[in-house]
PLY file of the C-alpha trace (Angstrom):
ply
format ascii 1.0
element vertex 236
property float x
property float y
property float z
element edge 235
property int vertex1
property int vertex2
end_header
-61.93 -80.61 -9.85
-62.30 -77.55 -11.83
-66.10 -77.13 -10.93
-64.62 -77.40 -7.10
-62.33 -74.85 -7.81
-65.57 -72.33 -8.85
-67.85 -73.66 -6.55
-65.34 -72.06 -4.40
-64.81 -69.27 -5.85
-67.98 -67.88 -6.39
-68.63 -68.43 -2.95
-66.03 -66.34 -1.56
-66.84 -63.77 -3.85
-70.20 -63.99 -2.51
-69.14 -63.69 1.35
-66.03 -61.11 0.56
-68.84 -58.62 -0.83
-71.36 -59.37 2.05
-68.57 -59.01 4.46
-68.12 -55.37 2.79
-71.78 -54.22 3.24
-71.48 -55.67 6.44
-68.27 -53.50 8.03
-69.72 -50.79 6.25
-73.09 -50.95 8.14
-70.40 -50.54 11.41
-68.26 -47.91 9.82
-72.10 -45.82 9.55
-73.00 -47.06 13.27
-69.68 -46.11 14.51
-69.29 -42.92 12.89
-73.19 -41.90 14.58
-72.68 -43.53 18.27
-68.80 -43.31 18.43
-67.39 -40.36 16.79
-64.33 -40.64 18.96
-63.60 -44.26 18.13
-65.05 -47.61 19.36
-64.28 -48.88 23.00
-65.61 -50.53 26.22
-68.45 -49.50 27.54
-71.02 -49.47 25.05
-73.27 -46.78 24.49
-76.88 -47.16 25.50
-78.91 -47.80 22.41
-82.82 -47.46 22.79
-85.27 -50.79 22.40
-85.85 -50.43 18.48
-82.08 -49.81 17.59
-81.23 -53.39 19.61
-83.93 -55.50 17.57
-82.90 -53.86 14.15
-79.25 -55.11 15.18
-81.04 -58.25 16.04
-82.51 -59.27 12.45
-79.83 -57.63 11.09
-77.56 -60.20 12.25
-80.53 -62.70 11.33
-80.92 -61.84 8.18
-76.69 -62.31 7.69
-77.53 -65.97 8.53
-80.20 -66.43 6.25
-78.41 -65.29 3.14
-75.05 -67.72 4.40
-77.31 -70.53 4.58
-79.18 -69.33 1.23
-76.38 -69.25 -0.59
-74.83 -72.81 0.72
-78.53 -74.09 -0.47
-78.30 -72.62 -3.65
-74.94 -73.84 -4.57
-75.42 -77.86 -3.55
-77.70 -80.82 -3.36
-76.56 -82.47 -0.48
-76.91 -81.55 3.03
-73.53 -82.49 4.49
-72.31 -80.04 1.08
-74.59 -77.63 2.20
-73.16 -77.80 5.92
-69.56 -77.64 4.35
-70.40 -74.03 2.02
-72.48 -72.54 4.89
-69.57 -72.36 7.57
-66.89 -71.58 4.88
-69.04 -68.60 3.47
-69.53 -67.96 7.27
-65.46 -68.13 8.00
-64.74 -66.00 4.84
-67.32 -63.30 5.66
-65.82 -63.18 9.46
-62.84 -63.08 8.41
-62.78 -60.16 5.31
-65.62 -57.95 7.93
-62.42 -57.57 10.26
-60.07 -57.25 6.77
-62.50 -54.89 5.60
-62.93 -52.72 8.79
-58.96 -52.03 9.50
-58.80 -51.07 5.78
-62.00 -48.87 6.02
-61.58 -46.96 9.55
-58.02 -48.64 11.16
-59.76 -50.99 13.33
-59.03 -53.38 15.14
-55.82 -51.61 16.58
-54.80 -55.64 17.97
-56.16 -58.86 17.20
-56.75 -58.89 21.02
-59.12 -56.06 20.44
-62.01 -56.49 22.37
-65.53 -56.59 20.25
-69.12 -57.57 20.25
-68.90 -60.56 18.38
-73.31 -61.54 17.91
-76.66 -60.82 19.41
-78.29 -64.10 18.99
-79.64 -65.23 21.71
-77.45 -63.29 23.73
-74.71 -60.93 23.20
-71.00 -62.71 22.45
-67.78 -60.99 23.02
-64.05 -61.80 22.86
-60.66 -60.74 21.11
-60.82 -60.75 17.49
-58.05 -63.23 17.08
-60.74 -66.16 18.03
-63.17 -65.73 15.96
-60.79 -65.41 13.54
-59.05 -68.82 14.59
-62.55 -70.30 14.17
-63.20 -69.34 10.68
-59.89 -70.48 9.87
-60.76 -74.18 11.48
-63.67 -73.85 9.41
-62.19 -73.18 6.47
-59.65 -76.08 6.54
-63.54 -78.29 7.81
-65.17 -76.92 5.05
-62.74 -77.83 2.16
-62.02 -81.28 3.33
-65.69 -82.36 3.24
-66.44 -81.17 0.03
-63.02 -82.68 -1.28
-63.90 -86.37 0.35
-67.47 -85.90 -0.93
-66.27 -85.18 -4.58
-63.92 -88.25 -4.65
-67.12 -90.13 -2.87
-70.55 -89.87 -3.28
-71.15 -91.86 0.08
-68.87 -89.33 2.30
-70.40 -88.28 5.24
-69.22 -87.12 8.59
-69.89 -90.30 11.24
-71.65 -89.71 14.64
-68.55 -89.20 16.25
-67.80 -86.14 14.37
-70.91 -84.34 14.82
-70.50 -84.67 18.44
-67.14 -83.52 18.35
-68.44 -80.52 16.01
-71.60 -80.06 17.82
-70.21 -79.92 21.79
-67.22 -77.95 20.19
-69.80 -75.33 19.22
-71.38 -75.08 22.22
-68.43 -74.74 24.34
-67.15 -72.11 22.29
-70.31 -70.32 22.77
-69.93 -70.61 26.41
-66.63 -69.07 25.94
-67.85 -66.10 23.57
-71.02 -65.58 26.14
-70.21 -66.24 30.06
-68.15 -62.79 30.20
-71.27 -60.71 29.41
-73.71 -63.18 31.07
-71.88 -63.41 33.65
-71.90 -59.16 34.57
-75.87 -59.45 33.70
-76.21 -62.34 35.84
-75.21 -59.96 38.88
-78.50 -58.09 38.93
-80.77 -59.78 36.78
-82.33 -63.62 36.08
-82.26 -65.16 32.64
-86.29 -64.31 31.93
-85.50 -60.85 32.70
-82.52 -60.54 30.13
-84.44 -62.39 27.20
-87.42 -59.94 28.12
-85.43 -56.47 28.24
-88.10 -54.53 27.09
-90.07 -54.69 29.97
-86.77 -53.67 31.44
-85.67 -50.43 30.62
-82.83 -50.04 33.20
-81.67 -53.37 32.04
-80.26 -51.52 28.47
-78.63 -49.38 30.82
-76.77 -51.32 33.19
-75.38 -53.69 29.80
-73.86 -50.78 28.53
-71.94 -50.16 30.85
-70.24 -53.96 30.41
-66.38 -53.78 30.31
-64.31 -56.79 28.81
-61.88 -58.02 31.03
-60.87 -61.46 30.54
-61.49 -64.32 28.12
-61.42 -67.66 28.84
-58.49 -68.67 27.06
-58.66 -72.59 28.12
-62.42 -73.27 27.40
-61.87 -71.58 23.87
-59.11 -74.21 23.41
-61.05 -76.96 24.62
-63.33 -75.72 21.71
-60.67 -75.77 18.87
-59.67 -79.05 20.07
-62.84 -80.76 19.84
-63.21 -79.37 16.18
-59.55 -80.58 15.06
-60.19 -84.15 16.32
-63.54 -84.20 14.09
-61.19 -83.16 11.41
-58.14 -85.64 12.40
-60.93 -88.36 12.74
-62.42 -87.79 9.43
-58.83 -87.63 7.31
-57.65 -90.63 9.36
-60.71 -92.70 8.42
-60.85 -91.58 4.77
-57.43 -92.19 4.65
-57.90 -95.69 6.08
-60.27 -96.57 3.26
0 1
1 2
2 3
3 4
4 5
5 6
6 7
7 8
8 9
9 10
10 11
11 12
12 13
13 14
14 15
15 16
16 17
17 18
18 19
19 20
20 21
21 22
22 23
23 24
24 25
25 26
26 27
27 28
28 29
29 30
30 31
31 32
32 33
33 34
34 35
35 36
36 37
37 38
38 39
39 40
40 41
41 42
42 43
43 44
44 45
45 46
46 47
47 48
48 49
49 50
50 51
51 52
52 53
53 54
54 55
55 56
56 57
57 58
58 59
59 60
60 61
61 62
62 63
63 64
64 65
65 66
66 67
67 68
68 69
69 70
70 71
71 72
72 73
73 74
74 75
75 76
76 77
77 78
78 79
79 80
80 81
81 82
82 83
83 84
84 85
85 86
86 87
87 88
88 89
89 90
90 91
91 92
92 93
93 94
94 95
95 96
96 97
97 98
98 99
99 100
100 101
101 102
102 103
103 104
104 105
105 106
106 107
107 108
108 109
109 110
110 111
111 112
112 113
113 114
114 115
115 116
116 117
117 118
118 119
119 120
120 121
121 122
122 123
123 124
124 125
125 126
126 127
127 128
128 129
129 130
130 131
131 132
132 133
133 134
134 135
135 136
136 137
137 138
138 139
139 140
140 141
141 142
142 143
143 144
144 145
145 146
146 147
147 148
148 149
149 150
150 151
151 152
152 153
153 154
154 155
155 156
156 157
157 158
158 159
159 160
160 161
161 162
162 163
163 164
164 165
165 166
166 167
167 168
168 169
169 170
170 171
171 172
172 173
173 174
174 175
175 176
176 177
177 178
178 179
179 180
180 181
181 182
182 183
183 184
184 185
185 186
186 187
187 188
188 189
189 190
190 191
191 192
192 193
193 194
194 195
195 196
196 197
197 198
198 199
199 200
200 201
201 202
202 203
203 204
204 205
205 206
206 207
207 208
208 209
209 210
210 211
211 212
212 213
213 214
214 215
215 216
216 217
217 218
218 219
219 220
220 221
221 222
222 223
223 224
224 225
225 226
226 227
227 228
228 229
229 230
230 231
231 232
232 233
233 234
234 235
């Protein structure tokens, strides 16, 4: 149990520090293209800005999943570090960003949540709700999987995990995709650079509602993979 404890531990460290160089990357960003503060719409940023945001973001996931390789054997383990290194970063970026420049003002504060494939918006209370669903995911698989070596999640809970993911994707993309959808086709958006006026019209994207129900559809999917898996380990 001890080893759990530092497995743990270390890990957090390990996201708390990226989630530091992370909201300080924004506090630079911010401080170039919004001296005044950061709000709805976004400022224009040329082709070569957009694709260093792009691996930027990439890169973030390569060191989570690094680091959840690095610290265990076994893939369901290496599942359960990844999205708790994932929930802590998310979580300390926004900790680290209020303490840093006094943002968010709300936890319904709008924000650009990810780039990959496509950009993903919403309040910053639900990605925040995620990573704390995560959390509670992450520390009951490595728990079970400590007290047995034959712990894994069942079929059932990937596809609660899995179709909870991409529903809340749907949720965190169909306000923006929606606005682009009103000029452009999906082969245009994934190749912007061969449209220039396609930057342009993006920007200029305003937040105005999120889709409160499909986000909770989401959540519940992941809490009955987690009531499913503590009622059948508790069963045996």
């Amino acid at each position: 149990m001890k080893k759990l404890y530092s497995l743990f531990l270390w890990v957090a460290i390990f996201a708390i520090a990226m989630a530091y160089l992370e909201s300080a990357v924004v506090v630079y960003l911010r401080a170039i293209w919004y001296p005044d503060g950061f709000v709805f719409p976004l400022k224009a940023l040329n082709y070569h800005i957009v694709v260093t945001e792009i691996f930027r973001e990439a890169a973030t996931m390569v060191m989570l999943i690094s680091i959840a390789v690095i610290a265990v054997r076994e893939a369901v383990n290496r599942f359960a570090i990844f999205i708790y290194a994932f929930a802590i970063w998310d979580i300390f970026y926004y900790l680290f960003l209020y303490l840093l420049e006094g943002w968010p003002p709300s936890l319904f504060t709008w924000d650009i949540l990810f780039l990959i494939p496509v950009t993903w918006v919403g309040p910053v209370i639900a990605p925040v709700i995620n990573s704390i669903t995560m959390i509670l995911l992450a520390v009951l698989i490595v728990f079970y999987r400590t007290k047995n070596n034959l712990f894994k999640l069942t079929f059932i809970e990937w596809f609660l995990l899995i179709l909870g993911s991409f529903v809340v994707i749907y949720a965190y993309t169909q306000p923006y995709m929606s606005y682009l959808f009103i000029r452009y086709n999906l082969k245009e958006i994934l190749h912007f650079r061969e449209h220039p006026d396609l930057i342009q019209y993006s920007a200029m994207f305003i937040p105005e509602s999120f889709n409160w129900i499909i986000f909770s559809v989401a959540e519940l999917l992941f809490l009955l993979a987690i009531f499913h898996m503590m009622l059948r380990m508790k069963r045996k």
